[in-house]
N, C-alpha and C positions, 0 to 999 in steps of 0.2 A: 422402341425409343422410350415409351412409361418403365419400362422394364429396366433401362439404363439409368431413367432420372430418379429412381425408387433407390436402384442400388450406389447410385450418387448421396443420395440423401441419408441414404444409413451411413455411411461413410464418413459424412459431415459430422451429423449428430456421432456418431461413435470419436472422431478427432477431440470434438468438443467436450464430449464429458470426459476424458481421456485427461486433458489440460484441465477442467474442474477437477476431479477428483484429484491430481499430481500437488493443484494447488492451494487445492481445502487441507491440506494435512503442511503445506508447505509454511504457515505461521507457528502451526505448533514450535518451531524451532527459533520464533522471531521476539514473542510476546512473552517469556517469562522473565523476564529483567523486574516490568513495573509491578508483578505480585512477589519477587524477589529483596527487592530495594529494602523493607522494612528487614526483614532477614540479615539481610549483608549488613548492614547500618550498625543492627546488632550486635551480630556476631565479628567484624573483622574493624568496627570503629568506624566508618566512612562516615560522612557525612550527607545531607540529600543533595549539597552545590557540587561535592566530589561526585557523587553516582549519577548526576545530570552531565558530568562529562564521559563518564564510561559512555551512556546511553548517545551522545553524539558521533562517538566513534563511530560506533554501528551503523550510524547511519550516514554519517561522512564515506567509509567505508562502502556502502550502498550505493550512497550517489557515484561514487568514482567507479566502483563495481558496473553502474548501468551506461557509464559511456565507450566501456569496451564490449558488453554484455548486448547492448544493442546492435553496436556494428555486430558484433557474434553471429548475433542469433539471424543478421539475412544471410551472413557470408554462409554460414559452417552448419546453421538449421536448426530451429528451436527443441526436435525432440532430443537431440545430442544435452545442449544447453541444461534444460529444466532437469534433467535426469542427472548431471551431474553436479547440479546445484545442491540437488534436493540431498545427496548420500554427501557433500560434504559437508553441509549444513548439520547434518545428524553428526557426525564424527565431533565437527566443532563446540556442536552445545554440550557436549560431552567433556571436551576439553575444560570448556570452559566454569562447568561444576567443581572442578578442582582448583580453581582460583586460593591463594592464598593472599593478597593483598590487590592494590589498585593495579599495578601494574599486569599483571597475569590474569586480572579480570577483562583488563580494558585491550588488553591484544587479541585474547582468545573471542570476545564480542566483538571486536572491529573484522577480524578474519573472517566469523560468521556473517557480519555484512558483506561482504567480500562474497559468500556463498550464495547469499542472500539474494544477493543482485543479477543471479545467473537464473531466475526464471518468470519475473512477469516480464519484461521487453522478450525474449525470445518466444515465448506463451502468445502473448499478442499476434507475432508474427505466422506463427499455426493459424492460430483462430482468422487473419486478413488471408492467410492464402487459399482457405476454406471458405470464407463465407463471403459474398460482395459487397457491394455498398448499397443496397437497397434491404440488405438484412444485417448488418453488421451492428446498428445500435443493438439491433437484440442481439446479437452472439456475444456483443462485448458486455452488454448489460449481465446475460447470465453469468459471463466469465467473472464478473467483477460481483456477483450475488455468491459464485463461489466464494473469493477473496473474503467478500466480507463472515460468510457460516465459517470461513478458518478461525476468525476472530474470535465468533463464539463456539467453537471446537477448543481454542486453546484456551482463551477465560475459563471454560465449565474444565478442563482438565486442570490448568493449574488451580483451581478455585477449589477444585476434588484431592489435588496433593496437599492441598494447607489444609483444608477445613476436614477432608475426609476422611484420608488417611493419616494425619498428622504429622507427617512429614516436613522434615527441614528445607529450606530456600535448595539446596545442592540438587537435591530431585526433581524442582521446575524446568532445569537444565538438562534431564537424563527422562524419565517416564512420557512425559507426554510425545518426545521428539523418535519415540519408539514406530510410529507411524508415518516416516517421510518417507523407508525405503519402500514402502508399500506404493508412495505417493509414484516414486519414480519408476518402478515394475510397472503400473498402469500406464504410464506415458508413453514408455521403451515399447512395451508391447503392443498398447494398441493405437494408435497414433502414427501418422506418417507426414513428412514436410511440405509434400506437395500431393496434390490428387494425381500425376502423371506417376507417384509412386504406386500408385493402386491401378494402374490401368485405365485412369478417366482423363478429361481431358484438364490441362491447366483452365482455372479462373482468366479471362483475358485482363491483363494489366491494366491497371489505369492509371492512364497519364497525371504527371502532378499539375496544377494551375502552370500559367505559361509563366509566370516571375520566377515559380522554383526550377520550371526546366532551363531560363535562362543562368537562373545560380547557379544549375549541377552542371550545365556546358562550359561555363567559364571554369570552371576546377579542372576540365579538361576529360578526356576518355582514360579511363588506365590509372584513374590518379591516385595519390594511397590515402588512404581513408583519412588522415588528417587533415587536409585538403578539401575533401568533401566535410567534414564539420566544419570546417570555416565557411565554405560556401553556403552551407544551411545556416550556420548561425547569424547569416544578414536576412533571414527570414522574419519581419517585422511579427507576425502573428504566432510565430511558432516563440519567439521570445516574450510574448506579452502570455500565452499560452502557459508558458512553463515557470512566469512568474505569480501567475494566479494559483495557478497545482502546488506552487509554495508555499505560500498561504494556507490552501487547503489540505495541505500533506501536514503541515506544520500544529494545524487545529489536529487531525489526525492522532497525530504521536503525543500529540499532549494529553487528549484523550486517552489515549489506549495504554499511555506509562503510568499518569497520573492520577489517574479515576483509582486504580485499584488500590495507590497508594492515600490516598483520601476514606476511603472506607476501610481499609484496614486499618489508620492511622484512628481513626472515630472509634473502630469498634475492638479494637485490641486484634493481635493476630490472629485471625480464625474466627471472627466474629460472623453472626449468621448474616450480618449486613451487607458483607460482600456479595452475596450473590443478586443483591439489585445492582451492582455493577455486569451482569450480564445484560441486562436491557440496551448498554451501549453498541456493542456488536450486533445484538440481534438488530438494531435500527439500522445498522449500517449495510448489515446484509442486502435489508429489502430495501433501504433505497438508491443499492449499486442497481438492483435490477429496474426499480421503478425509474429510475433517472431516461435510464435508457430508450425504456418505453414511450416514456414523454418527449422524448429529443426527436425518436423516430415517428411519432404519430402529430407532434402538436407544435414542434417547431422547425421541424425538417433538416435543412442544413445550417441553421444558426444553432449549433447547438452553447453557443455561451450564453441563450436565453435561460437556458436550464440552470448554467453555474450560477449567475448574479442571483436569483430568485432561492435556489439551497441555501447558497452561504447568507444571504439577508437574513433567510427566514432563523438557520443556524445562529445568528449573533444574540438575535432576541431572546432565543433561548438559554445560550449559554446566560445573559445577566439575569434571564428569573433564577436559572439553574443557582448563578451565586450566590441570590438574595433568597434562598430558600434555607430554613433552618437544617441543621443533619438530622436527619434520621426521619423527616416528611417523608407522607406515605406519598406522595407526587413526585420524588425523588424518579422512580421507576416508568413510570412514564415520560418526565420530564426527558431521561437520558434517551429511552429509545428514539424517542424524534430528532433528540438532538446528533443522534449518530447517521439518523436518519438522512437527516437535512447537508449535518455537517460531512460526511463525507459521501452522501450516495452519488454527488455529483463526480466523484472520477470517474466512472463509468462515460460520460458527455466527453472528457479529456482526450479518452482514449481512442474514442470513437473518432474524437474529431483528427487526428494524427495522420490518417492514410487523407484525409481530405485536404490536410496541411502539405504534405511533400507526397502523396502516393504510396499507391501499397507497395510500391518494391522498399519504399524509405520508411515503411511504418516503424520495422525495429528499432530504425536508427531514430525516427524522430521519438519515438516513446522513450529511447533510450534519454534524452535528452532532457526531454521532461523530467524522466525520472530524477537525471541527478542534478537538475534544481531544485526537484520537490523534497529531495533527500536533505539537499545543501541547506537548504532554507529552515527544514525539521531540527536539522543537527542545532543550527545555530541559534534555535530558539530553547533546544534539550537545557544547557547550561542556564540558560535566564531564569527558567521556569524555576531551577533547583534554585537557584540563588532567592526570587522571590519567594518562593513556600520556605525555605528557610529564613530568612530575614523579615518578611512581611512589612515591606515598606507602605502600604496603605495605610494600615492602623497602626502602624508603628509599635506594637506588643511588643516588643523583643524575642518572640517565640516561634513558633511554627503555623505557617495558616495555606492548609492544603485546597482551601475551595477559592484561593487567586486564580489557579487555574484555570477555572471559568468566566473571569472576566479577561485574559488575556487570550483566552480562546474567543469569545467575544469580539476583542480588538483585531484579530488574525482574519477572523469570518469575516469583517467587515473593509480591513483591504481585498480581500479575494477577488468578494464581488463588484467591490470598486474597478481593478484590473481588470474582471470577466468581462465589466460594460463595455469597454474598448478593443475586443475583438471583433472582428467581423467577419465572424466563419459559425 
């Protein structure tokens, strides 16, 4: 019997890092837009309010990508999924390097959301049919400490195409994306959808609260999957849920596009400046994982203790972040926490989804989430551009890249408004 639950647990642990490592390489292909932006601006004329709507595509794109991409990944299985997310994602940033105007930029990046969107909801679904709900904050916390080391995997690589090699914006789209089909060889090979694939027994199901099995009965047995998202979408917590992750996703991409475009913009292209824009990702990393740890050790099943208290703590930061002059050597610590704060709470999101509808509905409910979080991201892409370009605070008539951290500010601070009113 030690002998079975030994070789259960390698199994686990090998699934798991399987989905990490598939999906530490899987941003490489997502993130080089915001160290691109000054590049393309340059060279093809754009504007920053035009390339804040390329960057919505993508993630419009994404969101729409995760409401089929969730059903997916229960129906058909997430290692299918992630694997073929991961090789078209690399074909498409590829495409999308050859952009000659808005148009063939803004198709070839929305397609790549489209790709995009085919591996964390199916990814999740691995990781709940492995591991239960008494260890699940940790398996999602690590999965989500992956997520966030992709961050700074693709920062330190596009960061090494501009400043290191001296290389044009076209290669943020081609070199670093050289490591997805690796990501998806890992996944294919060693990964499987269920432990009854390996010879061990299924995790036993767990039931969703009694309101969501009365939702899913009234959709009926048999019913097509449209029908089951409407029946989930009268789920009170799963919608106040997935409009908090908007918020939080939306602080995210503002982050993640517009940092680099704030340091490059201060320090001229290839300035040694940018590399204190890595401290963003690396904060994000560890507090995918710490988030986790704290949901499972200090607040049990309310995990929206965890969100309201990140993104609080998040808003404070982002406004010293904007009142700090450029080039402060506090700069670098200021952002790690802030990546910290401001995004380690997905990780709680995630977790709390099999708690929401049950693990057989985890993909679908993550899916759900996801494309608010996306929807939500998209539609604040364009503002952002619009405010760093026009700078209505000070009214300059010029450019002012550090708004972004007072409107990231304002985003962290509905988050955790929303997160107060769950009750899960």
């Amino acid at each position: 019997m030690h002998t079975h639950h030994s070789h259960f647990r390698r199994a686990q642990w090998r699934v798991l890092v399987a989905v990490m490592i598939c999906y530490l390489f899987y941003y490489t292909g997502r993130h080089a837009l915001g160290f691109a932006i000054p590049g393309i601006s340059a060279e093809l004329g754009m504007s920053k309010e035009l390339l804040g709507w390329a960057s919505a595509g993508m993630l419009w794109a994404y969101a729409l990508g995760q409401v089929f991409s969730g059903g997916a990944g229960d129906r058909i299985g997430g290692r299918r999924m992630m694997t073929a997310g991961a090789l078209l994602s690399f074909a498409l940033n590829w495409v999308t390097s050859f952009a000659t105007g808005f148009v063939t930029l803004f198709a070839g990046w929305s397609l790549n959301g489209l790709a995009q969107s085919m591996g964390w909801a199916p990814g999740t679904r691995l990781v709940a049919n492995w591991w239960g709900p008494r260890e699940r904050g940790f398996a999602f916390g690590l999965f989500s400490l992956a997520a966030g080391f992709a961050s700074v995997l693709a920062f330190g690589a596009s960061i090494f195409v501009i400043d290191g090699l001296g290389l044009n914006w076209r290669w943020l789209f081609r070199l670093p994306v050289l490591l997805m089909p690796l990501g998806a060889l890992a996944v294919w090979r060693m990964s499987r959808d269920h432990p009854a694939d390996l010879g061990f027994e299924n995790l036993e199901d767990e039931a969703p609260p009694e309101n969501v099995r009365a939702t899913l009965k009234s959709a009926g047995d048999g019913a097509p999957p449209w029908r089951r998202y409407l029946a989930i979408l009268g789920n009170r917590e799963l919608l106040l849920a997935s409009l908090a992750i908007g918020f939080q996703n939306a602080v995210r991409f503002a982050l993640l596009i517009w940092v680099p475009v704030y340091f490059l913009d201060g320090d001229g292209s290839g300035g040694g400046g940018v590399w204190a824009s890595l401290g963003l990702p690396a904060g994000m990393a560890l507090g995918a994982f710490a988030s986790g740890w704290v949901s499972d050790r200090f607040f049990g099943s309310r995990k929206s203790g965890v969100i309201v208290i990140f993104m609080t703590v998040a808003a404070i930061l982002a406004v010293v972040q904007y009142l700090l002059p450029f080039g402060h050597w506090a700069a670098l610590p200021i952002l790690l926490f802030l990546g910290f704060f401001g995004c380690g709470s997905q990780s709680a999101f995630w977790a709390m989804a099999p708690d929401l509808l049950g693990r057989a509905n985890t993909s679908t409910a993550i899916g759900i989430m996801d494309f608010f979080a996306y929807l939500i991201a998209g539609l604040c892409g364009p503002l952002i551009g619009w405010l760093v370009q026009h700078d209505p605070v000070a009214n300059s008539g010029g450019e002012n890249t550090s708004l972004v951290f007072l409107f990231v500010a304002l985003l962290s601070a509905c988050g955790a408004a929303v997160g107060f009113l769950i009750k899960r």
